[in-house]
N, C-alpha and C positions, 0 to 999 in steps of 0.2 A: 148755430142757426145761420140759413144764410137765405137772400132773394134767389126765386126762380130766376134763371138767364133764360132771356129769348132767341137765343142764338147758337149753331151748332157749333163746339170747342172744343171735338173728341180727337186723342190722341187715339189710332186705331192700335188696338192689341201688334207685339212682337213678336215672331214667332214662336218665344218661350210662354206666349199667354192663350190661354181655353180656346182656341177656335168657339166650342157651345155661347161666347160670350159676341160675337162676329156675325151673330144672323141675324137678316137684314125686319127691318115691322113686317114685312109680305108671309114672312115664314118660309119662304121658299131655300132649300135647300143649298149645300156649298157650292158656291163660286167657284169659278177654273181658279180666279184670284187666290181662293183660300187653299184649294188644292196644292197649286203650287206653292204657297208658303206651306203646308204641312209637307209637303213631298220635299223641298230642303230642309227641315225641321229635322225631319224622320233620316235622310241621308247624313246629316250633322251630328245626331246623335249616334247614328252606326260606327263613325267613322273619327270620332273624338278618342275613343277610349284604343284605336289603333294609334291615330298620330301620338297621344301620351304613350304609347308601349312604346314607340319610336324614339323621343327623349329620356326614357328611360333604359332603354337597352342602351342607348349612344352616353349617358355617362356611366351606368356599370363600366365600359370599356376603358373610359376614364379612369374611371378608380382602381382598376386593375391597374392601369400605368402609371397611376401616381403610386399605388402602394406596392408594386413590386420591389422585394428585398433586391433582388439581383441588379434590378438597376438602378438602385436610388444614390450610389455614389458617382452616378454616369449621366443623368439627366439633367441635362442646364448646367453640366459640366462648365460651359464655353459662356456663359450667361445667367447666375444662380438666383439671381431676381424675378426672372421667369417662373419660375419657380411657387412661389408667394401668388404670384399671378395667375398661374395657373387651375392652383388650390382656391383662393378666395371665389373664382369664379365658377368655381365646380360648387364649392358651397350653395353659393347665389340660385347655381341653376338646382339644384336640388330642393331647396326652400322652394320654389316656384313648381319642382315638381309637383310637390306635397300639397299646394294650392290647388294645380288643377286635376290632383285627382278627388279632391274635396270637391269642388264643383260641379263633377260630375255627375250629384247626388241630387244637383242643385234645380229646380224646374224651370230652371232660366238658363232656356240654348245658348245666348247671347255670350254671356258672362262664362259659362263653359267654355264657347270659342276665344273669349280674348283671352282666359285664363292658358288655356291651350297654347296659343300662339306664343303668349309668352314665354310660355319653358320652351317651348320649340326656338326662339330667338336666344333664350340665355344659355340654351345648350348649344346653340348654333358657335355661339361666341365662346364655351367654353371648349369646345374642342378645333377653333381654331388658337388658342394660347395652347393646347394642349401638342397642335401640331408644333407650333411655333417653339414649343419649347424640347421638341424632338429635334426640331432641326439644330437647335446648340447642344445637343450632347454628342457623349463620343463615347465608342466601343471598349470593350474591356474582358479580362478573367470573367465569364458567366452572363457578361451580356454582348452577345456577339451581332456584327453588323444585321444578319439576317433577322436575328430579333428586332432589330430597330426599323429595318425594312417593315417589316411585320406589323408592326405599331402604325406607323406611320400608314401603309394602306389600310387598315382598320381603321383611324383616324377618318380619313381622307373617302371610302364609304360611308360612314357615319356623316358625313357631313353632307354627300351627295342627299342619304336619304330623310335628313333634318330638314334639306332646302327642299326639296320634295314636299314636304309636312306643312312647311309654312305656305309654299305654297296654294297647298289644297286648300288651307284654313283661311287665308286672304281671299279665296274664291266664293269660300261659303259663307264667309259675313257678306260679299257683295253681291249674294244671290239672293241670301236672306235680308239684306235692307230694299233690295229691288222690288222681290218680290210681296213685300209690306207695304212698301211706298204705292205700290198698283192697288192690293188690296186698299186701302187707302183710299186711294182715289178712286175706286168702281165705289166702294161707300158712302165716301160723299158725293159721290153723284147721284145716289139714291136718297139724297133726305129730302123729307118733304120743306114746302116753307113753314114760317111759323110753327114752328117746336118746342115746346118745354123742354127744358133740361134740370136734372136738379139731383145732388151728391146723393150714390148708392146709399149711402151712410142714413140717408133720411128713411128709406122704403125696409117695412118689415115684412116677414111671411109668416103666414099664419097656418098652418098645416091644410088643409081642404076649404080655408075660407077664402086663402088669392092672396094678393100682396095688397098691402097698404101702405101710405104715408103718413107721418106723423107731421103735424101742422101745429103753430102757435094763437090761437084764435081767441083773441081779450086776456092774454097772460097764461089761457089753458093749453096744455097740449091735446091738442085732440086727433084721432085716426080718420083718416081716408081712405074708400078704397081706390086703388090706381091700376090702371093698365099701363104696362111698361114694355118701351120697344127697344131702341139701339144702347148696346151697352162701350163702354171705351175703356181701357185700362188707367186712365185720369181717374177713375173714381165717379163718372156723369155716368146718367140714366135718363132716356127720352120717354116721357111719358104723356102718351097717347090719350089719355084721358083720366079723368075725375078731378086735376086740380085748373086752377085760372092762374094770369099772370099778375104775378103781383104777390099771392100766396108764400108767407114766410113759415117754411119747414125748420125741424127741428131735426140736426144729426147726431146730436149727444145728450146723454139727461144722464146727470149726477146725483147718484143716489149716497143719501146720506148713512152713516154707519154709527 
């Protein structure tokens, strides 16, 4: 249970949250505001599951070079600690693969793109140990300079088009908190004064009879019905009409077994 608040306190949705949850009490249809956060939303999600092919093709190439028979008595020849280095960090970046290709799944853009970024940075780092540990090898029976040439420009694209990756991905979290931050602010400049607010968690629906509140009145629970406007990802609901200030709702009942 908690008191009605008379004050707006809404966290506006991210752009991994319902836009349907974003429209204003007028009814009036999407904001350029909301547009543009669905327009990064929608390029964020086109463009994640590339930059991940992007970390993932850049440590196959890796693993091709850590695990070649031919030159595993020639790599970090000059440096064999490198070595160890090179490996743990290709591990790391793989683990962080596997993470954001799991979040992909996830309805939360957000946490997609940091998940993103991040194997894009651990792969960024894993294939500069990986250069780094080309540059201390030396040629031999089966593995001849050209092959090491070879590696090394493979490397050395991979890397141009990692930083490319991160880049994009720094761009679309700063387009997507901008463009929240406006939505945001074109919403609260639409509240009215004096508003009810009070946890979704209190308001039930009832199939064709509307939404109701549930209220605590002499110890009972009793229903209302409410008219409900601005919704926020905090979990608040402004509600336009049927309850007063002061009205203590009820967001959980525990039912006995």
């Amino acid at each position: 249970m908690e008191k009605i608040k008379n004050t707006i306190n809404e966290n506006i949705s991210q752009a991994e949250k319902s836009l349907s949850d974003l429209y204003l009490t007028t009814g009036e249809t999407i904001t350029s505001y909301q547009q543009a956060v669905k327009n990064y939303k929608d390029a964020a999600l086109t463009a994640v599951e590339a930059k991940i092919s992007i970390a993932s093709n850049a440590l196959d190439n890796i693993n091709t070079i850590l695990s070649d028979n031919d030159a595993k008595y020639f790599l970090g020849a000059e440096n064999i600690s490198l070595i160890d280095v090179a490996k743990n960090n290709y591990t790391q970046a793989n683990a962080a693969l596997t993470q954001a290709k799991a979040s992909q799944a996830s309805p939360y853009i957000n946490q997609s793109l940091t998940d993103t970024l991040n194997v894009l940075n651990k792969t960024f780092s894993a294939l500069k140990d990986c250069y780094n540990l080309l540059e201390v090898s030396v040629v031999g029976m089966g593995f001849t300079q050209t092959n090491l040439d070879t590696y090394k420009t493979t490397v050395s694209t991979q890397q141009a088009n990692v930083s490319g990756g991160i880049t994009w991905v720094q761009t679309a979290q700063n387009n997507l908190n901008d463009s929240n931050n406006n939505l945001n602010n074109a919403i609260l400049a639409a509240k009215k004064d004096n508003v009810l607010i009070i946890p979704s968690r209190a308001v039930i629906e009832k199939n064709s009879k509307g939404k109701f509140a549930r209220l605590l009145i002499l110890e009972e629970v009793k229903e209302a019905p409410v008219a409900i406007g601005l919704r926020g990802d905090d979990g608040l609901v402004e509600v336009l009409s049927g309850l007063n200030e002061g009205d203590t709702v009820v967001t959980y009942i525990q039912t006995n077994k």
